[in-house]
C-alpha positions as CSV (number, residue, x, y, z in Angstrom):
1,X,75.8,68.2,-53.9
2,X,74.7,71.0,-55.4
3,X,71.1,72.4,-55.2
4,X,69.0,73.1,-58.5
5,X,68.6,77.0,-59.3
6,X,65.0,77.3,-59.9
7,X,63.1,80.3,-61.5
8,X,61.1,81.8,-59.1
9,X,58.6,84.4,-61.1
10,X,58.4,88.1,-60.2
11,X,55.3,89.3,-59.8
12,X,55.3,93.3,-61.3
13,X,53.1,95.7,-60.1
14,X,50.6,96.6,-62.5
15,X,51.4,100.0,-64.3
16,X,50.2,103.1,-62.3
17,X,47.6,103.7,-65.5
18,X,45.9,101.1,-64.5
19,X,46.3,101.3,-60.7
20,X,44.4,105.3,-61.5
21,X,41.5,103.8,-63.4
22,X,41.5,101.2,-60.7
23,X,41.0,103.6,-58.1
24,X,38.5,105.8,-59.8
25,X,36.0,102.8,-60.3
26,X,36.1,102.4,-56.5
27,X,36.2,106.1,-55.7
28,X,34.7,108.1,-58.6
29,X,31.7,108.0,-56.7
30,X,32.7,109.1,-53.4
31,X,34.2,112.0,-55.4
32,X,31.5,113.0,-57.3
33,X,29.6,113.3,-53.8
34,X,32.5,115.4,-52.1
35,X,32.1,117.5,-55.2
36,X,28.5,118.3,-54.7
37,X,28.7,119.3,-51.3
38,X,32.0,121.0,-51.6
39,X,30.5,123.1,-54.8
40,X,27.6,123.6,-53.1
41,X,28.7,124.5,-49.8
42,X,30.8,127.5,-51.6
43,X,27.6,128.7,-53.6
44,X,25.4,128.3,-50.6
45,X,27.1,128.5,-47.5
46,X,24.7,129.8,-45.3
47,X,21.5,127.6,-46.2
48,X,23.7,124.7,-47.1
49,X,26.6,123.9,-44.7
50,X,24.0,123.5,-41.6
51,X,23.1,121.2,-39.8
52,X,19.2,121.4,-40.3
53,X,20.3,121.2,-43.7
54,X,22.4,117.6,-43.1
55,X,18.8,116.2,-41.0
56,X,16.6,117.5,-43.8
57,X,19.0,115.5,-46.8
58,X,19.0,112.8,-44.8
59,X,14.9,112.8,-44.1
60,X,14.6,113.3,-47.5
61,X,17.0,110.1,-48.7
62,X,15.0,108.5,-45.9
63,X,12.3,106.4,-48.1
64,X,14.6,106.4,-51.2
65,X,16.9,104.6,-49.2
66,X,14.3,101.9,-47.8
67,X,13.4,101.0,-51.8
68,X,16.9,101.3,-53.2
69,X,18.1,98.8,-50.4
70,X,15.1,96.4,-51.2
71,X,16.3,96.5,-54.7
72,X,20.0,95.8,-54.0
73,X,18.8,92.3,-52.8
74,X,17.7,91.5,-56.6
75,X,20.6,93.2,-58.4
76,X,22.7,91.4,-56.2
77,X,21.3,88.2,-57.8
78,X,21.5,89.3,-61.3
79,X,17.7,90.3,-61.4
80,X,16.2,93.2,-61.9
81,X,12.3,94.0,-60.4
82,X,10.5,97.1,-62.3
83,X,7.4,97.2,-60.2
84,X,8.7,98.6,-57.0
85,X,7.2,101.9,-57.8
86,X,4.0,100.0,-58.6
87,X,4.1,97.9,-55.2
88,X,4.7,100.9,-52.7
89,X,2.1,102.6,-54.2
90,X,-0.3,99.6,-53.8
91,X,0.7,99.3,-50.7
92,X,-0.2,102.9,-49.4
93,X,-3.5,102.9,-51.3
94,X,-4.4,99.2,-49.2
95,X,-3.3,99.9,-46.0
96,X,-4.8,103.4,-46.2
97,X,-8.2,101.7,-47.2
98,X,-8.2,99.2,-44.7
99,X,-7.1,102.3,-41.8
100,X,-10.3,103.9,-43.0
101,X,-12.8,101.4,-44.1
102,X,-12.2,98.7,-41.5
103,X,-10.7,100.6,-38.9
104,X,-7.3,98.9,-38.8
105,X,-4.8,99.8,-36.6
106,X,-1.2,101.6,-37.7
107,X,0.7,98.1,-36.6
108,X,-1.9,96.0,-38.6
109,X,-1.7,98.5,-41.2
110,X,2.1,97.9,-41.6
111,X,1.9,94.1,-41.0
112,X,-0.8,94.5,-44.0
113,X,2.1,96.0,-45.8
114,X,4.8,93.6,-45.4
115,X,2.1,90.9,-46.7
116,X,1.1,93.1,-49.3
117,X,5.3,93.5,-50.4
118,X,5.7,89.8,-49.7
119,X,2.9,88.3,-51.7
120,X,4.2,90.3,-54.9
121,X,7.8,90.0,-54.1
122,X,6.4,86.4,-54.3
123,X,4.6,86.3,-57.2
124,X,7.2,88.2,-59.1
125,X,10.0,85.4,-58.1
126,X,7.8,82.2,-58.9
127,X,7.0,83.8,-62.4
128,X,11.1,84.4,-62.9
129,X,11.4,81.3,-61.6
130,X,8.9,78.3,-62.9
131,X,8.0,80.1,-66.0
132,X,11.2,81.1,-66.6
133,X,9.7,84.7,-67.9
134,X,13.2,87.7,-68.1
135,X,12.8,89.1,-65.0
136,X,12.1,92.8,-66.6
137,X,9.1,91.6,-68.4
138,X,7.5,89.3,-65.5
139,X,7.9,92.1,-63.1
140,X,6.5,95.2,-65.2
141,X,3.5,92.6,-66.1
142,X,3.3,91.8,-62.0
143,X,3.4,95.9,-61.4
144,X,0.5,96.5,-64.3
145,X,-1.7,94.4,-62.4
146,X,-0.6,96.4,-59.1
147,X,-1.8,99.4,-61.0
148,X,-4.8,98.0,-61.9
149,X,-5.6,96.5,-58.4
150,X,-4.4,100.4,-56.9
151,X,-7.8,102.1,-59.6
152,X,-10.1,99.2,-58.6
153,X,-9.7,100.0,-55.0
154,X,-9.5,103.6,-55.1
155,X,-10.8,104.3,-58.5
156,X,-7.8,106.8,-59.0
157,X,-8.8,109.0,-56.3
158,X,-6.8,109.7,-53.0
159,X,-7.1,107.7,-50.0
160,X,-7.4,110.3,-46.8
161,X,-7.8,109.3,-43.1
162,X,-10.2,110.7,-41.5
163,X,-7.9,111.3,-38.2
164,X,-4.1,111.3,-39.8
165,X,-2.5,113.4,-36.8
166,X,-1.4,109.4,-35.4
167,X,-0.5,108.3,-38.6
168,X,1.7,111.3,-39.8
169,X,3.3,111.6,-36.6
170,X,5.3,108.3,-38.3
171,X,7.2,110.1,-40.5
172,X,7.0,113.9,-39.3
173,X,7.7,113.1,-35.6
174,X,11.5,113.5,-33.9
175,X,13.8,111.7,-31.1
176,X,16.5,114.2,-30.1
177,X,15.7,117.1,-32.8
178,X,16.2,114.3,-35.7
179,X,12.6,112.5,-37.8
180,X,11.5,109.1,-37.3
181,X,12.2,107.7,-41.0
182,X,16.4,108.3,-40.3
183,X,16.2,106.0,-37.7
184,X,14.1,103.5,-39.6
185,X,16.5,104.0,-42.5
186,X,19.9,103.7,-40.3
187,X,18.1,100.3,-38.6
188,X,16.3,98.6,-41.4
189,X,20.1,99.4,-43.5
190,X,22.3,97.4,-40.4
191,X,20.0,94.6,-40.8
192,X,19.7,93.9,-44.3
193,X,23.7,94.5,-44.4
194,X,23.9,92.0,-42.2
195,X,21.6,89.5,-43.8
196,X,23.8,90.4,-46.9
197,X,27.2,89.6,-45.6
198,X,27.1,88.0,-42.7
199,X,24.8,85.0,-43.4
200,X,24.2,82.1,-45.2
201,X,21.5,83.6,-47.2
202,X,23.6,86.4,-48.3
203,X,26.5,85.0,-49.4
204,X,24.5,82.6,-51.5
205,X,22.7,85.4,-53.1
206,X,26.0,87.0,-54.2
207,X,27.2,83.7,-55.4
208,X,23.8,83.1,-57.4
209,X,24.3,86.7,-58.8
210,X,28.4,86.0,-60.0
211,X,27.8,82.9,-61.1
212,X,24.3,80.8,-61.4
213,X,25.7,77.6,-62.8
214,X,29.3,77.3,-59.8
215,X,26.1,78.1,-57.6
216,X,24.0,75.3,-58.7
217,X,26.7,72.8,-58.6
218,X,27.8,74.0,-55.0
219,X,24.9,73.0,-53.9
220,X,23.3,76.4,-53.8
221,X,18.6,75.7,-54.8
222,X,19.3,78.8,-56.7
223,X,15.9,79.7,-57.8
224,X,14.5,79.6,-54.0
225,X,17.2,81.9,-53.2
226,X,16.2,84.5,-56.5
227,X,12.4,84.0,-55.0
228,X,13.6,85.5,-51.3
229,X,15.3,88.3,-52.9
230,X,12.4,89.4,-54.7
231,X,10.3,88.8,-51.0
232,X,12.6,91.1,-49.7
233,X,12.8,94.2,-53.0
234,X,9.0,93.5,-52.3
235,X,8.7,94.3,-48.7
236,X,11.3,96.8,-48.3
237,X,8.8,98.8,-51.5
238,X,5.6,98.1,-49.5
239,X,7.3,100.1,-46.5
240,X,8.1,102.6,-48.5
241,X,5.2,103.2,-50.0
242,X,3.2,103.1,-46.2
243,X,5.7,105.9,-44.7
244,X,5.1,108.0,-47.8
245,X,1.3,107.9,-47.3
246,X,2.4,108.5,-43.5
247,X,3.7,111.7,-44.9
248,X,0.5,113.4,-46.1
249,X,-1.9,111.2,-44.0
250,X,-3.4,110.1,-47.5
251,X,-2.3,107.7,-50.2
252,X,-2.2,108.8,-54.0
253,X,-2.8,105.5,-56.3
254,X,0.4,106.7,-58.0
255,X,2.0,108.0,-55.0
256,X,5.4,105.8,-55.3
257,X,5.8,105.4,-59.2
258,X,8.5,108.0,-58.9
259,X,10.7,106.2,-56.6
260,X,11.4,103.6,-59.6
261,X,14.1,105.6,-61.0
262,X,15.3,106.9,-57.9
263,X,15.7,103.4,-57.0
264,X,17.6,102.2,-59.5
265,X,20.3,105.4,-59.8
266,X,21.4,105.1,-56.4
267,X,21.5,101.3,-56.9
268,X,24.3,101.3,-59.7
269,X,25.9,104.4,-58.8
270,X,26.5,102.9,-55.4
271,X,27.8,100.0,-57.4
272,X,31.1,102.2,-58.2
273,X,31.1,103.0,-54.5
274,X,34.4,100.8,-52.9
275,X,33.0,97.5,-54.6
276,X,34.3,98.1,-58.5
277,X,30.7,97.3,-59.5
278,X,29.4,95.3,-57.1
279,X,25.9,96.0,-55.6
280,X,26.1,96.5,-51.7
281,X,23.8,98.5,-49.4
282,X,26.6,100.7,-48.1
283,X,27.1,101.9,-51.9
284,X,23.4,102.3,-52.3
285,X,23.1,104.2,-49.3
286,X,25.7,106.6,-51.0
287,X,24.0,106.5,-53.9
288,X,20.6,107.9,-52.5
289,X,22.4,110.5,-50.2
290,X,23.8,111.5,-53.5
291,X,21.1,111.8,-55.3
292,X,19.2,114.0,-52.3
293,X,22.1,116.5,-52.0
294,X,22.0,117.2,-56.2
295,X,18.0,117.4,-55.3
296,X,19.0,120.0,-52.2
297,X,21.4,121.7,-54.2
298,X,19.1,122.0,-57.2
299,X,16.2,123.9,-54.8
300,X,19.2,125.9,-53.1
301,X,20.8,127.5,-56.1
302,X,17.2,128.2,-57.7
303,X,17.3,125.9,-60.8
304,X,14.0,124.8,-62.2
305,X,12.4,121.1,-61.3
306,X,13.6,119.7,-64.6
307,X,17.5,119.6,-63.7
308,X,16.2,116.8,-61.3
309,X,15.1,115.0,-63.6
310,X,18.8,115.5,-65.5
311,X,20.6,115.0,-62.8
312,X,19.2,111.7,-61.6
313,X,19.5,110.6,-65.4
314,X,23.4,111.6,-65.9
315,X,24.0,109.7,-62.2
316,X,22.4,106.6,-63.2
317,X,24.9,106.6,-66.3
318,X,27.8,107.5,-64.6
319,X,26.9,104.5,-62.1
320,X,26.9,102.5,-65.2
321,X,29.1,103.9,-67.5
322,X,32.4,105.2,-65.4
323,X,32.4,101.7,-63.2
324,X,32.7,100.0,-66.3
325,X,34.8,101.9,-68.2
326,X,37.2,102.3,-65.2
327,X,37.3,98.2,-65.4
328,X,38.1,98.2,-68.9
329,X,40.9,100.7,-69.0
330,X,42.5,99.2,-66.0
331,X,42.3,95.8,-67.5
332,X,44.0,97.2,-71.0
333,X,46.3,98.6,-68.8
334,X,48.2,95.8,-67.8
């Protein structure tokens, strides 16, 4: 008896063009960072290649961080929030008031702010959600009225402590030679990774944010877990925009508006960061030490302000742009 010869299928490796543009969606990023301090370390090597120099980029990608991380939590969903530069702000300007007109103390202050982030992380899901208003228009309506709330309380003028030694020591205090706000960054990014991929919540967020309906029918209340993630961008803004205020001791009604951007270019340029696209906080965390070291190099080197402003532009494009182009060539590849 005789045993039937059956086809078994060969599976071919796909062609090395592809494997190439495969590589450079996961990579490209990590090499446009090695650039930048490589390029930089040549032109500046004695004000560059320090390590005073390392502690001040990451201080400086400190707060960035603590936004763009809040943010991932949305994008990760398929959502995007636009008032994050509206809520830290907001925040600063509240707590700051309530510091000096009801003498509230720094902890209340930022328990005041993780309300504060909440109730509009809040407010921005349950508008996405019940009145099923795109995400972009609910939450630059829902950071309009932040603005408006940020001039009624402070009537557009600064908010200043009378005694902000305490208060700055925050942000301009050290442990072991490095600032307060790495550490805070470092902690507050192991937790949220963890909430991100190692629980429940997490992994139902990614599955809302690849593919609503499979979620729904898995069993997944989809638009409970969209509401948490904008909780979360919320909170993690409101931070922000209290540890900025503890920078100066005073809080500027449009203080954080410039961290919107900021935000959002670290966010999809850490996208292309190992993932191929994918939002993760170890990406975004790239992402904003990659935008501080073109802002470090920038100052360095002695360019004017305005190549910030072109720098942080042409690095949210390539977070867009390469990723996705590096997906379609591989995929015409094969």
């Amino acid at each position: 008896m005789t045993a039937a010869l059956v086809d078994v299928p060969v599976l071919q490796a796909p062609p090395r063009s592809a494997r190439v543009w495969r590589w450079f969606g996961r990579y490209g990023a990590l090499l446009v960072l090695a650039l930048l301090v490589v390029g930089t370390s040549a032109l500046e090597p004695e004000t560059f290649a320090t390590w005073d120099n390392f502690i001040n980029i990451l201080n400086q990608s400190a707060l960035s961080a603590i936004i763009a991380m809040g943010l991932t939590f949305a994008l990760v969903t398929g959502e995007f929030d636009l008032s994050i530069g509206n809520v830290a702000s907001l925040s600063g300007v509240l707590a700051c008031t309530a510091m000096v007109s009801h003498d509230v103390s720094i902890p209340m202050a930022f328990g005041l702010a993780v309300v504060i982030g909440a109730v509009v992380g809040l407010a921005n899901g349950l508008v996405v959600t019940l009145l099923n208003v795109n995400a972009l228009v609910a939450t630059l309506g829902i950071g309009t009225v932040a603005v408006g709330v940020n001039y009624a309380v402070a009537g557009g003028l600064p908010v200043s402590l009378t005694d902000p030694a305490p208060f700055i020591q925050i942000t301009l205090g050290r442990f072991l030679g490095i600032p307060y706000p790495v550490f805070i960054m470092l902690g507050l990014a192991a937790v949220l990774w963890f909430v991100l991929n190692r629980t429940v919540l997490g992994q139902s967020m990614q599955a809302v944010g690849g593919n609503p309906v499979a979620a729904q029918l898995s069993g997944i209340r989809v638009d409970r877990v969209r509401v948490v993630a904008f909780v979360i961008c919320g909170i993690c803004a409101a931070l922000t925009g209290l540890l900025l205020a503890s920078r100066t001791g005073s809080a500027a009604v449009s203080g954080g508006d410039t961290y919107l951007l900021a935000a959002f270019a670290a966010a999809f340029f850490g996208s292309a960061v190992l993932r191929d696209g994918e939002f993760h906080i170890i990406g975004t965390l790239v992402g904003v030490i990659t935008v501080s070291v073109g802002f470090n190099a920038i100052a360095l080197i002695g360019l004017e302000t305005y190549w910030q402003y072109l720098f942080q532009g042409l690095l949210l494009i390539l977070g867009v742009g390469v990723g996705s182009l590096a997906r379609h060539r591989a995929a015409a590849a094969h």
